[in-house]
C-alpha positions as CSV (number, residue, x, y, z in Angstrom):
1,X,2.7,-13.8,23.6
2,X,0.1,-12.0,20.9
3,X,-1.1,-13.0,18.0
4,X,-0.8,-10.8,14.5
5,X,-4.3,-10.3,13.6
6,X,-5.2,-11.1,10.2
7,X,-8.7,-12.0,11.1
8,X,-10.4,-8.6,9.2
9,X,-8.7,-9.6,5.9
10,X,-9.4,-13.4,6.2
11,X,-12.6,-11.9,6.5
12,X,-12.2,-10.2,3.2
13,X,-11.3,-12.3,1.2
14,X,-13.7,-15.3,2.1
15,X,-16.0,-13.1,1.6
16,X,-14.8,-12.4,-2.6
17,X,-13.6,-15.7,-2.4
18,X,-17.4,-17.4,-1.9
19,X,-18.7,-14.6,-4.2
20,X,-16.1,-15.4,-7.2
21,X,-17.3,-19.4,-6.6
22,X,-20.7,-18.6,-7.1
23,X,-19.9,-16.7,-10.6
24,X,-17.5,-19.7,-11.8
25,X,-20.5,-22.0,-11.0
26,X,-23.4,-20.1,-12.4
27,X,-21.2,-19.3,-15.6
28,X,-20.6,-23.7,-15.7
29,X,-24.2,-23.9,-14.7
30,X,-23.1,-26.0,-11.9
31,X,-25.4,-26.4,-9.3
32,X,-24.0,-29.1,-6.3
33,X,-22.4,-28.0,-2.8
34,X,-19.3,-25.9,-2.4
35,X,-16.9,-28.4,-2.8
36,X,-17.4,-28.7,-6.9
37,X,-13.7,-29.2,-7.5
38,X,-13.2,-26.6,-10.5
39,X,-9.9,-27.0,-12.7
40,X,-7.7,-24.9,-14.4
41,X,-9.4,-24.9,-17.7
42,X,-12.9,-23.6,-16.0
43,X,-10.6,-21.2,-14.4
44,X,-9.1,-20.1,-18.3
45,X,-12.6,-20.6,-19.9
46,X,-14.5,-18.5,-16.9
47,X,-11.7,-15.5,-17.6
48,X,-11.9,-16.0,-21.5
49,X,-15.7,-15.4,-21.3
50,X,-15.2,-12.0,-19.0
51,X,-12.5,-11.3,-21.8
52,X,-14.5,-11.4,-24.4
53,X,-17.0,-9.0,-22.1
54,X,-14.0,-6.5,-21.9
55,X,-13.1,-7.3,-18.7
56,X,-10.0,-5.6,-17.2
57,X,-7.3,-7.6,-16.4
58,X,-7.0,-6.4,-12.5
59,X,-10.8,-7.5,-12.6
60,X,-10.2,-11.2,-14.1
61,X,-6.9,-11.2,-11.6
62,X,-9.0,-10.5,-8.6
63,X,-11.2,-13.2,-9.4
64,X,-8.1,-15.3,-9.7
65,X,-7.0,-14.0,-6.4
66,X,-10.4,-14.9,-5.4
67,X,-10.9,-18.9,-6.6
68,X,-7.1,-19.1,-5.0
69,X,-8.3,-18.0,-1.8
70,X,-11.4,-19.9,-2.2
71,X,-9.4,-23.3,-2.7
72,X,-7.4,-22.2,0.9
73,X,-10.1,-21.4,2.8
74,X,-13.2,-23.7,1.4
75,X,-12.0,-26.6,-0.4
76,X,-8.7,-27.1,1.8
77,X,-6.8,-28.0,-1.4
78,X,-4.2,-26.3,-3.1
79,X,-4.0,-24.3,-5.8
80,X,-0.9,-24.2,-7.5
81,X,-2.3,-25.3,-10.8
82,X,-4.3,-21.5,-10.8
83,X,-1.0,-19.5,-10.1
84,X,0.6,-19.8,-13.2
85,X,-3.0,-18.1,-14.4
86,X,-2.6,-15.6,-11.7
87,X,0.9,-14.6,-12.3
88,X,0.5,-14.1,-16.3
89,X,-2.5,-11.2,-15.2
90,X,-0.5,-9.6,-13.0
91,X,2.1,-8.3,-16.3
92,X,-1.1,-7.8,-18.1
93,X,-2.6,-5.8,-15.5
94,X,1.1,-3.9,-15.2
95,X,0.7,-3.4,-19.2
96,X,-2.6,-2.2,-19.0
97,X,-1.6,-0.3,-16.1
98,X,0.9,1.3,-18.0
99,X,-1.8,3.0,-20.5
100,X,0.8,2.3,-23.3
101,X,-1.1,-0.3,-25.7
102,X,2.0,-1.6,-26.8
103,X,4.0,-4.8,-25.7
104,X,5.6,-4.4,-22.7
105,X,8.3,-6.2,-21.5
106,X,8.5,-7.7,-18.1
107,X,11.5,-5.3,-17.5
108,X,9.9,-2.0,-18.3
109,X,7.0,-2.5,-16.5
110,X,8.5,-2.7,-13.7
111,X,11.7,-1.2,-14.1
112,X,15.3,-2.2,-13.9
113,X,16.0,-5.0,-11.3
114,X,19.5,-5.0,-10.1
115,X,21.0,-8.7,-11.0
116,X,23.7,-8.2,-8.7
117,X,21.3,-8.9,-6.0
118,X,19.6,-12.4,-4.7
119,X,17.4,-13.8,-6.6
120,X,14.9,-13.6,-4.1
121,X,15.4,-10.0,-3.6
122,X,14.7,-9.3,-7.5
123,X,12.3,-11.5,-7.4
124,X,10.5,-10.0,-4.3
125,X,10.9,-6.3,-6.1
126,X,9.4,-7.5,-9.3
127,X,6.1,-8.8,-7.6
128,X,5.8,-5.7,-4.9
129,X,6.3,-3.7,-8.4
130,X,3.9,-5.7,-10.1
131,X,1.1,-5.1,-7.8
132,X,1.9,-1.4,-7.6
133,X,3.7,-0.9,-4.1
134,X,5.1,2.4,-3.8
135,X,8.8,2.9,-4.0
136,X,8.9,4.0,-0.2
137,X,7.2,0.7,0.8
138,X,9.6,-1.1,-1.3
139,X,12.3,0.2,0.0
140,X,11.1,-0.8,3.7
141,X,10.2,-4.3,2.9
142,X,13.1,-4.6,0.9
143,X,15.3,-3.4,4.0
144,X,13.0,-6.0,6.9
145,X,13.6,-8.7,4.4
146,X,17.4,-8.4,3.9
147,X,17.6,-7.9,7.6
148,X,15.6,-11.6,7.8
149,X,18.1,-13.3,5.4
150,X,21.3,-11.9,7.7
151,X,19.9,-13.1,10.4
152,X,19.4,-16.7,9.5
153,X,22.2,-16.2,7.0
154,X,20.3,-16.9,4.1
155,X,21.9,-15.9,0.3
156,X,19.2,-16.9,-2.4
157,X,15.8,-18.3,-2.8
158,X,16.6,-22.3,-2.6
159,X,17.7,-21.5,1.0
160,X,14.1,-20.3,1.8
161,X,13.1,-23.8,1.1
162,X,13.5,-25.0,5.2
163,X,11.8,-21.1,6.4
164,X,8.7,-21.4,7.6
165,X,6.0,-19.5,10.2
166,X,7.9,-20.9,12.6
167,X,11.1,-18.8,11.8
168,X,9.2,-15.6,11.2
169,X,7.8,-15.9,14.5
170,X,11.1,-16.4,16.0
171,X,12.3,-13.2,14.0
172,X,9.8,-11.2,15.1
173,X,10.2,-12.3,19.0
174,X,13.9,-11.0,18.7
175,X,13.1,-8.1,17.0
176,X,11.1,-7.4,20.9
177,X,13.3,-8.9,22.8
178,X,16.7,-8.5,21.6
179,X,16.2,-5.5,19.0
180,X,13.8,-3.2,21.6
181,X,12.0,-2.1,18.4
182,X,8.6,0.1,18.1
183,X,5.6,-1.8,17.4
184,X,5.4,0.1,14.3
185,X,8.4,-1.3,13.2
186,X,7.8,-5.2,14.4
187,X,5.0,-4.7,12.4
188,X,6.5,-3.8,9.2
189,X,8.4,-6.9,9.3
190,X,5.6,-9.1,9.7
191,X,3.6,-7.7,6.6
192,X,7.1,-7.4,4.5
193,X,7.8,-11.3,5.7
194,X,3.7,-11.9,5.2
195,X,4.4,-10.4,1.7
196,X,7.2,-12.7,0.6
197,X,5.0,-15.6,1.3
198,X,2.3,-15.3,-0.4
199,X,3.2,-13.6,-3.5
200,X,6.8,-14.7,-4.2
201,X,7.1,-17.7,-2.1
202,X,3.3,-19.0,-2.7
203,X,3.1,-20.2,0.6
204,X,0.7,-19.9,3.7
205,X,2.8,-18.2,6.8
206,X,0.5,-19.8,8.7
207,X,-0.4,-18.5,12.6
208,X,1.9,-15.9,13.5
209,X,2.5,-16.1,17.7
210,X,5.3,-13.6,18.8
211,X,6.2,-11.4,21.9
212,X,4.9,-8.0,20.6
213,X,7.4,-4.9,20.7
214,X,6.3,-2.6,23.5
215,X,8.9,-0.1,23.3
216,X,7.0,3.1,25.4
217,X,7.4,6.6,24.4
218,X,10.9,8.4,24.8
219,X,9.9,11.2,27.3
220,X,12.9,14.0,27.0
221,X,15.4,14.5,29.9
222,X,14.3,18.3,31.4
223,X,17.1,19.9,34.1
224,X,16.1,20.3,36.9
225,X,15.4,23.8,38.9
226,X,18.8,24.7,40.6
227,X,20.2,23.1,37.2
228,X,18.9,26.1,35.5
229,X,19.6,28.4,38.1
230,X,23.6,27.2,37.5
231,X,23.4,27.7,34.2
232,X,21.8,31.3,34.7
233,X,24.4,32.3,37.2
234,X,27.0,31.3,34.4
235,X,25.7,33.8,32.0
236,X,26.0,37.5,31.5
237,X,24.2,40.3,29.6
238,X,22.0,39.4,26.0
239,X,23.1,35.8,26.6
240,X,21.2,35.6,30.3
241,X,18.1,37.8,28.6
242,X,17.7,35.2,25.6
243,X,18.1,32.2,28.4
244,X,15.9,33.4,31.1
245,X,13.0,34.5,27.7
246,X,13.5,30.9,26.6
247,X,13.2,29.2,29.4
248,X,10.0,31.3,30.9
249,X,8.5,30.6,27.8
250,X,9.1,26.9,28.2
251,X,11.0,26.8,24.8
């Protein structure tokens, strides 16, 4: 058993997380211990004020993303009063993005989103779009998460309700054990699963324990010495010339 490491990016972001405090506390001139429990409207009021400075909207989302994290981390509360906050800069940071001025719709920042599929796949597309995933990644995560729902036969987003850590873990294990995949491809799935739980799920995956993949190189099948001779005493003329030059040059 391993664990997926996350520690370098917990890391990160307690680190903007503690730094994103301190500037909600100076700008509320509040001076007690880190457990000042800040609301929603300093939240608004703290990104009106960095507004008003002419702010970017990625900027007053990663502070967001940062008070979110801090909540998590610090505080141990949660924070699903500050999403709503953080999902309405994300389209203005894909508007801004966009470097058009106008009003964007939802839909042409991001592009069409098939209705035929689950929700939770459009859903998931919308918020890898959102944050500016390329299409190639997209596609991948899109693939490891469809190949998640078939395997605990899940159809739409309400059935994600019962999925937890515990069933990504399972995945992955099977993915080792059963599937015989690369690491590089066990991995994948855990960051496209890791994905769909915090943006589009808003939920913490929690400690991630799995059997990693350890699928070892494939090292090509040579023939053997007489093997070779066989094939040389089998052929005649240019073909034995271009055989016995491609096989002295190890070709």
């Amino acid at each position: 058993m391993a664990v997926f490491e996350r520690t370098s990016r917990t890391e990160r972001q307690l680190k903007w997380a503690k730094i994103w405090f301190s500037q909600l506390a100076t700008f509320h001139r509040w001076k007690g211990e880190t457990d000042w429990p800040f609301t929603r409207e300093d939240v608004i009021a703290f990104s009106r004020a960095k507004l008003k400075r002419g702010d970017p909207a990625w900027k007053r989302l990663r502070m967001v993303q940062g008070l979110i994290s801090y909540r998590k981390l610090v505080q141990n509360r949660p924070a699903d009063d500050l999403w709503p906050i953080h999902n309405k800069l994300q389209e203005i940071a894909a508007r801004e993005r966009a470097a058009d001025g106008g009003a964007l719709s939802i839909e042409e920042v991001v592009g069409r989103i098939d209705p035929r599929e689950p929700d939770i796949i459009q859903e998931y597309r919308r918020a890898l779009r959102l944050l500016g995933k390329k299409y190639s990644t997209e596609r991948a995560y899109v693939g490891k998460l469809r190949a998640f729902m078939s395997a605990y036969g899940l159809k739409c987003r309400a059935d994600f309700d019962h999925i937890t850590g515990a069933g990504v873990e399972t995945h992955l294990t099977d993915l080792a054990v059963d599937g015989n995949v690369a690491p590089s491809t066990q991995n994948q799935a855990f960051h496209a699963l890791l994905f769909l739980f915090e943006h589009v799920l808003k939920r913490d995956i929690g400690r991630i324990q799995a059997t990693r993949a350890s699928k070892g190189k494939q090292i090509p099948t040579v023939m053997s010495r007489s093997e070779v001779e066989r094939v040389f005493r089998e052929l005649r003329g240019t073909s034995l010339v271009i055989a016995k030059l491609l096989y002295g040059c190890g070709m």
